[in-house]
Chimera marker file (.cmm) of the C-alpha trace (Angstrom):
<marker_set name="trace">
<marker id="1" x="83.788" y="83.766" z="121.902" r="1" g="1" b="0" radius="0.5"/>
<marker id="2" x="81.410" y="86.128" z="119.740" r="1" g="1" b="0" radius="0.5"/>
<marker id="3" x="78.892" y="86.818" z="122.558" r="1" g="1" b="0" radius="0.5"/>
<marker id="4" x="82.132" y="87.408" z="124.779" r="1" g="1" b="0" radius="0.5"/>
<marker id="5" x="83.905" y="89.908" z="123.064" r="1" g="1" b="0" radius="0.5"/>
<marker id="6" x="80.516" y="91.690" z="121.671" r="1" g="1" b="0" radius="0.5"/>
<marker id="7" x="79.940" y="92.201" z="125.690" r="1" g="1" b="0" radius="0.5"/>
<marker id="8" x="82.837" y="94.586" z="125.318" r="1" g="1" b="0" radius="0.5"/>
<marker id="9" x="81.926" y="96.847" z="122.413" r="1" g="1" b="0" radius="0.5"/>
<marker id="10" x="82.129" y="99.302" z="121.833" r="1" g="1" b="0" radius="0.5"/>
<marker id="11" x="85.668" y="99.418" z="123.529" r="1" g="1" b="0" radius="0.5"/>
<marker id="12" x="86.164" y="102.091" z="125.881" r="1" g="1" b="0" radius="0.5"/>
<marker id="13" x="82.074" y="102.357" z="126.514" r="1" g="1" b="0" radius="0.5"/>
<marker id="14" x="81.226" y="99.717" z="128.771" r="1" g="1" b="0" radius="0.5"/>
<marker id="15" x="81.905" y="100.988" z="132.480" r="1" g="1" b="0" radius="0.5"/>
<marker id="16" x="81.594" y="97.934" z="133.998" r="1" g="1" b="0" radius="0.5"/>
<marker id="17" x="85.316" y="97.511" z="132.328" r="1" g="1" b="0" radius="0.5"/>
<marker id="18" x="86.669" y="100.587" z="133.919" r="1" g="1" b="0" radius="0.5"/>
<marker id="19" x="86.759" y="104.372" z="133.621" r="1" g="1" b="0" radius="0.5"/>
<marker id="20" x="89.844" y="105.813" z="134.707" r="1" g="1" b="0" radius="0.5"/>
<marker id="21" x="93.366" y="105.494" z="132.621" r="1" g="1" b="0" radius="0.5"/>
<marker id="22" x="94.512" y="102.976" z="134.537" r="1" g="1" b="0" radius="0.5"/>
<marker id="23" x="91.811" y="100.620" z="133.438" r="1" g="1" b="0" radius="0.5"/>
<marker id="24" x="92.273" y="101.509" z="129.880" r="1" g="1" b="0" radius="0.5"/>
<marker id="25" x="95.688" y="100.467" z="130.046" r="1" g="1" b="0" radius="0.5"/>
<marker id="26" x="94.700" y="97.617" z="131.544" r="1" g="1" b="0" radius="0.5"/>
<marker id="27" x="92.326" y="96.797" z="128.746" r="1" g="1" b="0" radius="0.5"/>
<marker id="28" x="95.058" y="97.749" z="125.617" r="1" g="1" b="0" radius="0.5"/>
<marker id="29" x="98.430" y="95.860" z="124.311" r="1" g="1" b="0" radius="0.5"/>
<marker id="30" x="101.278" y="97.997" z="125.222" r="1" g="1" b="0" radius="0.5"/>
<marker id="31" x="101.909" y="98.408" z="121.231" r="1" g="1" b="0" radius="0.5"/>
<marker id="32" x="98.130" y="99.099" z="120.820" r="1" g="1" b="0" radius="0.5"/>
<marker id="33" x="97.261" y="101.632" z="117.547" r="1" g="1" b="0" radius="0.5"/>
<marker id="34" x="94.114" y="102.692" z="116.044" r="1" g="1" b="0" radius="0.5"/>
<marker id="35" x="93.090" y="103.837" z="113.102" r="1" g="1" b="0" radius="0.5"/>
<marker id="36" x="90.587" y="106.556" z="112.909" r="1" g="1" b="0" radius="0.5"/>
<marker id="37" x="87.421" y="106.710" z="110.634" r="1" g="1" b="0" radius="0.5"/>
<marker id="38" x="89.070" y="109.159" z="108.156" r="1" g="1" b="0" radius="0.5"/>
<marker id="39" x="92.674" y="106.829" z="107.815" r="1" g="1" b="0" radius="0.5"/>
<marker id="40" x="94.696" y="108.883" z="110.794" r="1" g="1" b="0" radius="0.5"/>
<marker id="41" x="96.558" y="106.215" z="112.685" r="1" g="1" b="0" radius="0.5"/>
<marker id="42" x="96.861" y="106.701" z="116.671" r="1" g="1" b="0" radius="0.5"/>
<marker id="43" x="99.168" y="105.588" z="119.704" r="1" g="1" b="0" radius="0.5"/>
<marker id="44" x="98.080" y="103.794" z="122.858" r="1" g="1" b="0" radius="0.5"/>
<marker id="45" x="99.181" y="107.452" z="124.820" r="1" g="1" b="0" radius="0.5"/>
<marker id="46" x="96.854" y="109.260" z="122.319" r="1" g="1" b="0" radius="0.5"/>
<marker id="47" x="93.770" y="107.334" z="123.099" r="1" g="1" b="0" radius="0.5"/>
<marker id="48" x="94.425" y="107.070" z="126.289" r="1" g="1" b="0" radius="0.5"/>
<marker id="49" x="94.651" y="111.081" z="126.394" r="1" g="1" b="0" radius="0.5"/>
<marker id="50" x="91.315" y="111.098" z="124.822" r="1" g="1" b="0" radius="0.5"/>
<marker id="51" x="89.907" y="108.711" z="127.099" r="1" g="1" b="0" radius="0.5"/>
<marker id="52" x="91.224" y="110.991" z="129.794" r="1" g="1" b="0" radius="0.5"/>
<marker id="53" x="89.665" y="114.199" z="128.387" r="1" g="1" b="0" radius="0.5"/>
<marker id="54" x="86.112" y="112.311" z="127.965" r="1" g="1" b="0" radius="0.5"/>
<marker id="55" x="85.672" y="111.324" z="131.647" r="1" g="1" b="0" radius="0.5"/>
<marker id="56" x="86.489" y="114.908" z="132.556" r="1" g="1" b="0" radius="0.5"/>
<marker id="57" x="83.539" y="116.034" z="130.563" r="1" g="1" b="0" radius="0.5"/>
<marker id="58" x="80.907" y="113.248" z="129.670" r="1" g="1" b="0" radius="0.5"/>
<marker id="59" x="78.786" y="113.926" z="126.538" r="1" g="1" b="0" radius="0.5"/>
<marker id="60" x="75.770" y="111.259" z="125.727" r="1" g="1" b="0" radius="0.5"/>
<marker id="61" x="77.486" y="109.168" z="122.823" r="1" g="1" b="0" radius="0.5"/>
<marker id="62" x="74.226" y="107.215" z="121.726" r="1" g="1" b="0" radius="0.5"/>
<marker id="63" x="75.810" y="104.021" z="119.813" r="1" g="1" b="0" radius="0.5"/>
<marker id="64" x="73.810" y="100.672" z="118.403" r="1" g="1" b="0" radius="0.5"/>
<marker id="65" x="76.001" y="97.905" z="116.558" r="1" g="1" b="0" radius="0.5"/>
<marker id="66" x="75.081" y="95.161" z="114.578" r="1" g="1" b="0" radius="0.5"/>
<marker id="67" x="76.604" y="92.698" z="112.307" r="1" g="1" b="0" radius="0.5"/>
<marker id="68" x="79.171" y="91.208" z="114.615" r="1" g="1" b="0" radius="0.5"/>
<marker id="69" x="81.323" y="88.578" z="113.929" r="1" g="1" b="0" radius="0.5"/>
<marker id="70" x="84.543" y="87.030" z="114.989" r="1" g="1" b="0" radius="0.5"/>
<marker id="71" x="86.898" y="84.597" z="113.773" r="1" g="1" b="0" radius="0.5"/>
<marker id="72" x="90.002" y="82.961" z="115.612" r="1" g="1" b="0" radius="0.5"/>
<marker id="73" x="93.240" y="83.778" z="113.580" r="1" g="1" b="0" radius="0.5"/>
<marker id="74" x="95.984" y="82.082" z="115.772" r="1" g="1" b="0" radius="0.5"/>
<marker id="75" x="96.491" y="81.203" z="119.350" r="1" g="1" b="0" radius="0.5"/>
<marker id="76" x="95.021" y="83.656" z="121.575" r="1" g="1" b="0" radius="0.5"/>
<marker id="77" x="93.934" y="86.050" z="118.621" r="1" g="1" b="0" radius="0.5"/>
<marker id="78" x="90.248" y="87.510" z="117.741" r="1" g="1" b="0" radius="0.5"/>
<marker id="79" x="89.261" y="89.984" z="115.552" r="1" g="1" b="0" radius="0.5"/>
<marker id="80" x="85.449" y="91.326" z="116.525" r="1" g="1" b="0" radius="0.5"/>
<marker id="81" x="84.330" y="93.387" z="113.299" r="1" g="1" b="0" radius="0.5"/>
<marker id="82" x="80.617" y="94.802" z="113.633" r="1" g="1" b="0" radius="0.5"/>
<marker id="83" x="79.140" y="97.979" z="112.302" r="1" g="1" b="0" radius="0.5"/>
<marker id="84" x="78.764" y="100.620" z="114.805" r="1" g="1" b="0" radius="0.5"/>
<marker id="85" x="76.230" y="103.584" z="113.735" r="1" g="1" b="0" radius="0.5"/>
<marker id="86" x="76.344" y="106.961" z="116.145" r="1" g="1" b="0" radius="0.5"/>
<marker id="87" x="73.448" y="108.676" z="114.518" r="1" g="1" b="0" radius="0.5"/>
<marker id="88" x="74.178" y="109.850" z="111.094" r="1" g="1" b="0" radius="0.5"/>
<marker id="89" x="77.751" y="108.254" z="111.375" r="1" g="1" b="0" radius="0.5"/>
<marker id="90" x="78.262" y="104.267" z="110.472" r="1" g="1" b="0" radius="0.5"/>
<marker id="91" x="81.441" y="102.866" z="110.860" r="1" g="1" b="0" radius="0.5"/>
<marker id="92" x="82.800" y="99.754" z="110.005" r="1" g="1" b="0" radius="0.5"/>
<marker id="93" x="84.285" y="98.482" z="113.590" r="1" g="1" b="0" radius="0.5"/>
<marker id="94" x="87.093" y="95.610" z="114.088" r="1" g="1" b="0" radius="0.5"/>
<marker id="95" x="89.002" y="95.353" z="117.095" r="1" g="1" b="0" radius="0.5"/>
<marker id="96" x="91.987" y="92.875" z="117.605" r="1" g="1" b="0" radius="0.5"/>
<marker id="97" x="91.453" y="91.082" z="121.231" r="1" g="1" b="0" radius="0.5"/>
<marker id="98" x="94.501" y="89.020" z="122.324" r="1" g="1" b="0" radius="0.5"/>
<marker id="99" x="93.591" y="86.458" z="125.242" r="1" g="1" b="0" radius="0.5"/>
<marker id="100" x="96.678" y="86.839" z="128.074" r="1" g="1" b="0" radius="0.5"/>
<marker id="101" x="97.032" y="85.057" z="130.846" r="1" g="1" b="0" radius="0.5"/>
<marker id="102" x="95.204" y="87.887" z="132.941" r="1" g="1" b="0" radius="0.5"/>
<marker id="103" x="92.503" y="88.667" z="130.425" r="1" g="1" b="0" radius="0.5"/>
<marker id="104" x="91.449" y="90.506" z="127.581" r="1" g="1" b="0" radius="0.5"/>
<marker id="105" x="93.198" y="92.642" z="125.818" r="1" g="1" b="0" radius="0.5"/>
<marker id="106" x="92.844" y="95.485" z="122.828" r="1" g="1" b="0" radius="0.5"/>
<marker id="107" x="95.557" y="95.005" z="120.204" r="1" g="1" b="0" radius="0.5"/>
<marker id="108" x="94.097" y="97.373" z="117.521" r="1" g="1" b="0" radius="0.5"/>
<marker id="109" x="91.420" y="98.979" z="116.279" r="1" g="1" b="0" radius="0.5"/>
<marker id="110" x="90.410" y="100.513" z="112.559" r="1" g="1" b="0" radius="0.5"/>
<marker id="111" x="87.104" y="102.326" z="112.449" r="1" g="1" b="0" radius="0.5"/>
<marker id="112" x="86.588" y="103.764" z="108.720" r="1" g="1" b="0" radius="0.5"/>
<marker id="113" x="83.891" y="105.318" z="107.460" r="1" g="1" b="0" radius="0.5"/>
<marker id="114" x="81.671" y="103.015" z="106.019" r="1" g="1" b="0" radius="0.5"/>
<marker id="115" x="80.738" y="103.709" z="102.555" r="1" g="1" b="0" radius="0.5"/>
<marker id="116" x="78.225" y="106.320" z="101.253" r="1" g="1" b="0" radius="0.5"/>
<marker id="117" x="78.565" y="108.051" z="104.785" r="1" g="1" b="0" radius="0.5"/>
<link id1="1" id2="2" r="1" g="1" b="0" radius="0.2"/>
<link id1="2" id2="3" r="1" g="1" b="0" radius="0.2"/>
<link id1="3" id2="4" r="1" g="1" b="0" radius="0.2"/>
<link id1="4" id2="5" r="1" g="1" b="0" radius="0.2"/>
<link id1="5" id2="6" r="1" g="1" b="0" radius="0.2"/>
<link id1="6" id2="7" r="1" g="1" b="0" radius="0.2"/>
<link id1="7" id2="8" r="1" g="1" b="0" radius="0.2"/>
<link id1="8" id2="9" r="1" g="1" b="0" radius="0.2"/>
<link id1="9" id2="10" r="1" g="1" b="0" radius="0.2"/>
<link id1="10" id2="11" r="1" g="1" b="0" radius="0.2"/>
<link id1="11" id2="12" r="1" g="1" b="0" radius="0.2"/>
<link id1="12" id2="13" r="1" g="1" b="0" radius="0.2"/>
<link id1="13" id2="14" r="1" g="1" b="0" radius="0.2"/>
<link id1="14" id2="15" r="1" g="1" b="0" radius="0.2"/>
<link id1="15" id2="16" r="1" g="1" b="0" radius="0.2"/>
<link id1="16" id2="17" r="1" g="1" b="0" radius="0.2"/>
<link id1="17" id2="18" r="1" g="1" b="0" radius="0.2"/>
<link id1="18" id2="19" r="1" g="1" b="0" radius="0.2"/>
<link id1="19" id2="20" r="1" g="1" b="0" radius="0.2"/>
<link id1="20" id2="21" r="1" g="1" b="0" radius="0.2"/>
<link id1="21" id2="22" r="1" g="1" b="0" radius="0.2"/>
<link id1="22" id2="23" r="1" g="1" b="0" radius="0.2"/>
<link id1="23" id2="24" r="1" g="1" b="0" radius="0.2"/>
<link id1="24" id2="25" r="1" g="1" b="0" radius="0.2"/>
<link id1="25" id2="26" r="1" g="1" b="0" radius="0.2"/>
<link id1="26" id2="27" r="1" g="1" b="0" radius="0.2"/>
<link id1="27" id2="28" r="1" g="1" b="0" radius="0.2"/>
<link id1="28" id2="29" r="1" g="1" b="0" radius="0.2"/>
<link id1="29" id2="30" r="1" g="1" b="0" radius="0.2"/>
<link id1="30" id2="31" r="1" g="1" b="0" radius="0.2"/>
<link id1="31" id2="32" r="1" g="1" b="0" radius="0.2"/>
<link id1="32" id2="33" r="1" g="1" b="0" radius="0.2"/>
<link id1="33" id2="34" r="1" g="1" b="0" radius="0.2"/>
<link id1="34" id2="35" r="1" g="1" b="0" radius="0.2"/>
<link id1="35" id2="36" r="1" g="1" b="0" radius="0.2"/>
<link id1="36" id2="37" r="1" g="1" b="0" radius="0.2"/>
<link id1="37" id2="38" r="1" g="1" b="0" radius="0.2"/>
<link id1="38" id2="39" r="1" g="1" b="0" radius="0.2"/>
<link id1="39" id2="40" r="1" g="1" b="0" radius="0.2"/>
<link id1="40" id2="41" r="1" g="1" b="0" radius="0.2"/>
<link id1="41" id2="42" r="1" g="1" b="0" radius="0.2"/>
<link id1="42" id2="43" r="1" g="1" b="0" radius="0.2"/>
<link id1="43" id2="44" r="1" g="1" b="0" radius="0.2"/>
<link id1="44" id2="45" r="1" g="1" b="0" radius="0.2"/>
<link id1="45" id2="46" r="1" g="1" b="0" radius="0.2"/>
<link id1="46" id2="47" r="1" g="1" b="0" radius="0.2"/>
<link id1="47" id2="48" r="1" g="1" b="0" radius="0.2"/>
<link id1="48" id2="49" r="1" g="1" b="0" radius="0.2"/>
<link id1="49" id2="50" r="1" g="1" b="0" radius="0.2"/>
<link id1="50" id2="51" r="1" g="1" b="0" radius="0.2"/>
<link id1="51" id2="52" r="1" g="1" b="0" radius="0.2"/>
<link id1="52" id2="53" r="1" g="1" b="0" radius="0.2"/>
<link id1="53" id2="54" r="1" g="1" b="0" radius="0.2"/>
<link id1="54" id2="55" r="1" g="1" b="0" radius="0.2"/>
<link id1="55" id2="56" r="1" g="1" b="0" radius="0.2"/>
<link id1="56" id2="57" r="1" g="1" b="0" radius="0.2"/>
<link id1="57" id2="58" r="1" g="1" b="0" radius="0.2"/>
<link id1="58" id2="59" r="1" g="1" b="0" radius="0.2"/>
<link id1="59" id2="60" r="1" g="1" b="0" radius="0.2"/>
<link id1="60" id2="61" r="1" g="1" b="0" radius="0.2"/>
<link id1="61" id2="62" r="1" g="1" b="0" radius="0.2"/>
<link id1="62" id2="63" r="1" g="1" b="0" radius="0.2"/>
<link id1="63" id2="64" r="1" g="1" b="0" radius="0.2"/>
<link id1="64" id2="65" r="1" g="1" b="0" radius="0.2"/>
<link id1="65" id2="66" r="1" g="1" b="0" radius="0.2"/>
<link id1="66" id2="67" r="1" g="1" b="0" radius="0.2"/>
<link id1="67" id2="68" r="1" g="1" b="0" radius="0.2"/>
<link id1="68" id2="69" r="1" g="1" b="0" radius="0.2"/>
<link id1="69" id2="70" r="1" g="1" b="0" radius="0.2"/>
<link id1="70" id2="71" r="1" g="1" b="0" radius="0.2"/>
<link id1="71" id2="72" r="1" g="1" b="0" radius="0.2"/>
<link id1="72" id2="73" r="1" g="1" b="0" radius="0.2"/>
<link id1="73" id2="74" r="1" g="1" b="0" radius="0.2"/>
<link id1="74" id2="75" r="1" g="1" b="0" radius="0.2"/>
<link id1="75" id2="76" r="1" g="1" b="0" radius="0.2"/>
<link id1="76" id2="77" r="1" g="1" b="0" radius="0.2"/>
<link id1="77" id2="78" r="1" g="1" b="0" radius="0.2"/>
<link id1="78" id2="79" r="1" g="1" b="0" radius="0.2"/>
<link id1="79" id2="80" r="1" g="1" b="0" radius="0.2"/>
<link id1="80" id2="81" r="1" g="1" b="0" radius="0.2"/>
<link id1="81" id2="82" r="1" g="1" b="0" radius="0.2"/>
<link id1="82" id2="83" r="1" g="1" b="0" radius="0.2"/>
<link id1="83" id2="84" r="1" g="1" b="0" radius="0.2"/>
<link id1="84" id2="85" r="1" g="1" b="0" radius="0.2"/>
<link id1="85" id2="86" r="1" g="1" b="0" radius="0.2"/>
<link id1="86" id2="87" r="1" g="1" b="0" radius="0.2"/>
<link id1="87" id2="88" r="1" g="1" b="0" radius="0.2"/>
<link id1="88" id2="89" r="1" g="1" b="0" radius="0.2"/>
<link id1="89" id2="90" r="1" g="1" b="0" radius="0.2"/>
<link id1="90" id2="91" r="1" g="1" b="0" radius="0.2"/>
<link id1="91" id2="92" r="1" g="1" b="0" radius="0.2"/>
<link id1="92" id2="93" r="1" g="1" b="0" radius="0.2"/>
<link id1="93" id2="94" r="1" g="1" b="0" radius="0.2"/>
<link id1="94" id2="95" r="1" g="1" b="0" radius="0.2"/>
<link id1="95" id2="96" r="1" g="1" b="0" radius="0.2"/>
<link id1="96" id2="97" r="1" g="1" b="0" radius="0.2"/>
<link id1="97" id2="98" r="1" g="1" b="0" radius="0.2"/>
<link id1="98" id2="99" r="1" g="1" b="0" radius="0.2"/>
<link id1="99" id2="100" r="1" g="1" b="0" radius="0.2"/>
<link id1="100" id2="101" r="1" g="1" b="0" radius="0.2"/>
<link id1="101" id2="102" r="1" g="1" b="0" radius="0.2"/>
<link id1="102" id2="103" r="1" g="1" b="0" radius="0.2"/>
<link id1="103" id2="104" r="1" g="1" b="0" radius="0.2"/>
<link id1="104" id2="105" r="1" g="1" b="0" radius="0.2"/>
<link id1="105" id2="106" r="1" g="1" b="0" radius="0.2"/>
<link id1="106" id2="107" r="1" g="1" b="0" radius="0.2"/>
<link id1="107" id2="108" r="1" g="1" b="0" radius="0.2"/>
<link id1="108" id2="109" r="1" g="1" b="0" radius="0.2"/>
<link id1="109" id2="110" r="1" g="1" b="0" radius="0.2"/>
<link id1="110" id2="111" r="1" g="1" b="0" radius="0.2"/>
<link id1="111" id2="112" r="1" g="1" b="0" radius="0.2"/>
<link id1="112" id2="113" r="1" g="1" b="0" radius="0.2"/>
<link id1="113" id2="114" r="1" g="1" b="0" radius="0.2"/>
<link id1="114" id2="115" r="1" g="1" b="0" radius="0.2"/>
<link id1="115" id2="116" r="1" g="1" b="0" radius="0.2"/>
<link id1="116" id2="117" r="1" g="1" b="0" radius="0.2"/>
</marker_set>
């Protein structure tokens, strides 16, 4: 499942999982919420409005992770956590994956800061 999911991250950055807003929703829980790196907690519409505003104007977003692991917490349910580091900026990543019938999808994500940075 770990080499799986990792295929997927960092959510939202992997074209080969879709571009446009309709593959986003496609790819998130309708009760999907995030929580930024500085605590700020975020709908499904707001990320997918981001996600919208980014494909209008693409910016290089240069991202390595590491330290990826994942553990099965019920039926269905995965949390991926990894550190993600964008330059100067490390955050400490876990996404929520739910297996459905018709694939994978994002339940939540939580991206703080990691410490020191």
């Amino acid at each position: 499942m770990l080499q799986e999911l990792r295929r997927r991250e960092p959510i939202f950055h992997r074209p080969q999982f879709g571009t446009t807003r309709a593959d986003h929703r496609t790819m998130t829980a309708e009760d999907f919420w995030e929580v930024g790196a500085y605590g700020k907690r975020y709908s499904r519409g707001h990320e997918l409005d981001v996600l919208d505003e980014r494909q209008r104007d693409p910016q290089p977003d240069p991202w390595e992770t590491d330290e990826s692991h994942c553990r099965q917490l019920a039926k269905a349910c995965y949390p991926l956590t990894a550190t993600l580091r964008q330059g100067e900026r490390v955050t400490r990543r876990a996404t929520g994956w739910r297996r459905d019938t018709d694939g994978w999808r994002i339940v939540f994500h939580p991206g703080p800061l990691a410490a020191g940075t």
